[in-house]
Wavefront OBJ file of the C-alpha trace (Angstrom):
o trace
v 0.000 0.000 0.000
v 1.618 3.304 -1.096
v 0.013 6.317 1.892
v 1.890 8.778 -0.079
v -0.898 8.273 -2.982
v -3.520 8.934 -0.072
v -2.506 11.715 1.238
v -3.291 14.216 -1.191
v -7.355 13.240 -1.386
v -7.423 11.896 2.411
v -4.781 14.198 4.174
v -6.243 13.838 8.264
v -7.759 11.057 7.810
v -5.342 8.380 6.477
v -2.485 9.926 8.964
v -5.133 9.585 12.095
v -6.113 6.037 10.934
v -2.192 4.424 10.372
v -0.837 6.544 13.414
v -3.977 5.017 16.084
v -4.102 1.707 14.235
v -0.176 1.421 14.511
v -0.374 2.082 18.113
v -2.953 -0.327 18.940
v -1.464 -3.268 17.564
v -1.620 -3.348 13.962
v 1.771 -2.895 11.786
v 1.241 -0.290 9.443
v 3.471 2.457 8.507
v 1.864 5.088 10.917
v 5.352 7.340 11.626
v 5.955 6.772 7.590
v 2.761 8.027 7.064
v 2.851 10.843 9.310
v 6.563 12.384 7.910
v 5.042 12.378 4.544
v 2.018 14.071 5.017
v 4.432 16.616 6.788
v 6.449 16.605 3.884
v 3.700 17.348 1.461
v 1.996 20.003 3.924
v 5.202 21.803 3.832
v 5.635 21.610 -0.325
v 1.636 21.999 -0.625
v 0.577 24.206 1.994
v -2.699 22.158 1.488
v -2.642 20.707 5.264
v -2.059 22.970 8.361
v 0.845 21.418 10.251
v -0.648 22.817 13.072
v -3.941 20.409 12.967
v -1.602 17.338 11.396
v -0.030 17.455 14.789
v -3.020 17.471 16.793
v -4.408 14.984 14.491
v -1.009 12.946 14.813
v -0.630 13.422 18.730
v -4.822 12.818 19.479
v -4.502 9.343 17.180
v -1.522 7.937 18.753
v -2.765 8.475 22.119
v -5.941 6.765 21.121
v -4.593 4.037 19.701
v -2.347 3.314 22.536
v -5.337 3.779 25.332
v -7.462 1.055 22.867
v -4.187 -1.087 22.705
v -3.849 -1.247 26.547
v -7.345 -1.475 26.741
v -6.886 -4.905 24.737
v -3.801 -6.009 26.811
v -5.638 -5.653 29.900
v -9.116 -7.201 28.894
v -8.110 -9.772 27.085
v -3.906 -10.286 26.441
v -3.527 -11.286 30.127
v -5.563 -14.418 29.847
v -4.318 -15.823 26.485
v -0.710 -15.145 27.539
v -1.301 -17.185 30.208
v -2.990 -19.965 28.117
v 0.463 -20.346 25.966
v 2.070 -20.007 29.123
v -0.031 -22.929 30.697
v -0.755 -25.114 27.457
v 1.847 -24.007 24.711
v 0.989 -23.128 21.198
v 0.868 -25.597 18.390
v 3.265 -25.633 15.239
v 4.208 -27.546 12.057
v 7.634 -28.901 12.329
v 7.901 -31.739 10.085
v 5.016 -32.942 12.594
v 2.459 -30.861 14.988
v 4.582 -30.416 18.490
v 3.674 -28.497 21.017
v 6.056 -26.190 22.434
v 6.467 -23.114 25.052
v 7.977 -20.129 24.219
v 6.631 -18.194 27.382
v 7.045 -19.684 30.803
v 6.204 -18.579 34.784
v 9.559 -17.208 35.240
v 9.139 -14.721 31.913
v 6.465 -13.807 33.066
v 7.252 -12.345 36.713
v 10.345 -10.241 34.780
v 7.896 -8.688 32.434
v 5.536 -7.797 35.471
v 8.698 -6.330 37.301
v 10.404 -4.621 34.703
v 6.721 -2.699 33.890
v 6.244 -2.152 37.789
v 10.059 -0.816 38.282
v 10.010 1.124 34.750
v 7.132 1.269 32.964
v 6.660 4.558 32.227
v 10.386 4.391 30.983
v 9.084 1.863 28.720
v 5.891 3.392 27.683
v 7.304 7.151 27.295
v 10.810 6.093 25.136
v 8.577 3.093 23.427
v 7.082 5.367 21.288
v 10.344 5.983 19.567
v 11.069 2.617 18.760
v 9.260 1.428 15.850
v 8.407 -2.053 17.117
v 7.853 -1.233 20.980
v 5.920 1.594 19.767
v 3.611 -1.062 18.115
v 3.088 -3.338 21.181
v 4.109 -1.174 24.426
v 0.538 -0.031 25.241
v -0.208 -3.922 24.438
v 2.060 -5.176 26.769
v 1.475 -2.556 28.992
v -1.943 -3.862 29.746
v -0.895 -7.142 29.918
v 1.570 -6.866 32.351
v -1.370 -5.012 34.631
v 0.112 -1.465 34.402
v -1.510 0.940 36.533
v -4.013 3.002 34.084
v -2.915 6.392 35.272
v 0.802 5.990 34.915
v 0.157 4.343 31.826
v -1.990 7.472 30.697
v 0.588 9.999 31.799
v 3.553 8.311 29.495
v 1.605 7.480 27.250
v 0.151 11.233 26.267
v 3.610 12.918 27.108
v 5.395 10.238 24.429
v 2.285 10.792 21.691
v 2.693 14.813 22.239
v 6.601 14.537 21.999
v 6.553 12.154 18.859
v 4.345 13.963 17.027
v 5.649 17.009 17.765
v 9.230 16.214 16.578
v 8.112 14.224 13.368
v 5.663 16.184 12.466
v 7.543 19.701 12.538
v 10.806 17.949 12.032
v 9.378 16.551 8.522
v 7.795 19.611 7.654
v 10.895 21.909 8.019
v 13.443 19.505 6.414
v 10.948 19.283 3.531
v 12.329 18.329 0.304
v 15.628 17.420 1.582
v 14.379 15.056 3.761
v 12.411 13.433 0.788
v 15.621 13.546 -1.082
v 17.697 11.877 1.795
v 14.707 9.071 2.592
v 16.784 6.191 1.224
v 20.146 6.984 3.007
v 18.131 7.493 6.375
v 16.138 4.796 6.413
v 19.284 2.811 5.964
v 21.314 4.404 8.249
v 18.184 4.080 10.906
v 17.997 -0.063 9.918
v 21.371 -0.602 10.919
v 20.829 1.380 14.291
v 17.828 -0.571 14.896
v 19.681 -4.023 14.121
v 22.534 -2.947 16.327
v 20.140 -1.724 19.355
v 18.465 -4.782 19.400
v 21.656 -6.990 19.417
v 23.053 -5.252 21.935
v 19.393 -5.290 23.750
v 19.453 -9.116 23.088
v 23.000 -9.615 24.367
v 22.643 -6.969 27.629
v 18.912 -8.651 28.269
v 20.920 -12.568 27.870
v 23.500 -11.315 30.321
v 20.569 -9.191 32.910
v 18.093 -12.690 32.722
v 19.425 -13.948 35.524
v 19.343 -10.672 38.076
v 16.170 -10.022 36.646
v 14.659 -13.492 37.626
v 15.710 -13.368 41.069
v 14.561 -9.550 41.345
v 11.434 -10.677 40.068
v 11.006 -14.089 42.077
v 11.594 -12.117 45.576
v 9.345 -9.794 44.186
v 6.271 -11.941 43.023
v 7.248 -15.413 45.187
v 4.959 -18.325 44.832
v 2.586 -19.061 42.052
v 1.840 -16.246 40.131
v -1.326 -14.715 39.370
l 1 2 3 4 5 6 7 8 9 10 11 12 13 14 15 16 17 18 19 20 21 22 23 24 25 26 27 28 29 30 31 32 33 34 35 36 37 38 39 40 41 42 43 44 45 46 47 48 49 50 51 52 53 54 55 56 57 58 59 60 61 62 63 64 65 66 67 68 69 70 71 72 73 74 75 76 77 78 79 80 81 82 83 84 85 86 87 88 89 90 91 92 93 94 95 96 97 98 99 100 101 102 103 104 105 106 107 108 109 110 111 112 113 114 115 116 117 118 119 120 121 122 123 124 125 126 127 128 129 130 131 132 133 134 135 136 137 138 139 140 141 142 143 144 145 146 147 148 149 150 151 152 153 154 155 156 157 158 159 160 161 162 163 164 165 166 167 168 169 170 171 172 173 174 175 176 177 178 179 180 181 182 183 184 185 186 187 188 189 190 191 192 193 194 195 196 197 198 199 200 201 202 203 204 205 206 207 208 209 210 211 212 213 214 215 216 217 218 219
């Protein structure tokens, strides 16, 4: 699907749907969408990039309330059921296996209870946390009103620095797309090694933090 074709006919109302249904779960290009309709305000002067940030900041606050909402309602108890029963695959033959388990779960409750507005706020940076925080924010029972709090100061933040950002570099920035979205791929790759590597070596703490914090069964 190429947004930048819907921008010019649907301006608002193709950035509000990708930015909320981005933050709510779904993977589409909501930040994508949002720099270019900055980009073309700027060259067209056909969208105020006044209301495309309100429009940007009000959607991705939505869509991250809706995706918590989800989390909380319902992501809590089917967690649990892979936790409990496992999920099935094909591999060669249908096996059962476990990729979740009671211990995981206690450091995901504990690293949302110790920093979860850390994780919420700085989320929305990241293009995949910034898909599934709010998600996994509910899951993990996050308090609603610290959630909310993050939540709206990292929507207001991010859409003020995309959407002004985008809309000042302009054409340059349209010009430069394919170098920077390189140069941000191999950040990414590199951030989550070393998140993968630093989160390998931190397992361990983290399990016994989270054990003496949540001993017993856990529910």
């Amino acid at each position: 699907m190429n947004v930048a074709t819907l921008i010019p006919s649907l301006g608002y109302l193709v950035v509000f749907a990708m930015v909320a249904a981005e933050s709510l779960g779904v993977p589409l290009p909501g930040e994508t969408t949002l720099v270019l309709a900055a980009i073309y305000a700027g060259q067209s002067h056909r969208l105020s990039i006044w209301l495309l940030f309100v429009v940007a900041a009000v959607a991705a606050i939505l869509g991250d309330n809706i995706g918590y909402w989800i989390g909380d309602k319902g992501g809590y108890r089917v967690v649990r059921a892979i936790e409990r029963h496992g999920i099935r695959i094909w591999l060669g033959r249908w096996r059962t296996v476990r990729p979740i388990d009671e211990a995981k779960l206690k450091v995901a409750r504990y690293l949302f209870d110790q920093h979860g507005p850390k994780v919420v706020f700085f989320g929305r940076f990241v293009s995949v946390l910034r898909t599934y925080a709010a998600f996994l924010a509910g899951v993990n029972r996050m308090r609603w009103r610290r959630f909310a709090v993050a939540n709206a100061a990292g929507g207001i933040v991010w859409a003020a620095i995309y959407t002004f950002a985008a809309y000042l570099a302009g054409t340059a920035l349209e010009r430069a797309t394919g170098t920077i979205s390189v140069i941000l791929g191999v950040l990414a790759v590199t951030a989550v090694v070393i998140g993968f590597i630093l989160t390998r070596r931190r397992l361990a703490v983290l399990t016994v933090r989270a054990e003496a914090a949540y001993p017993g069964p856990f529910e």
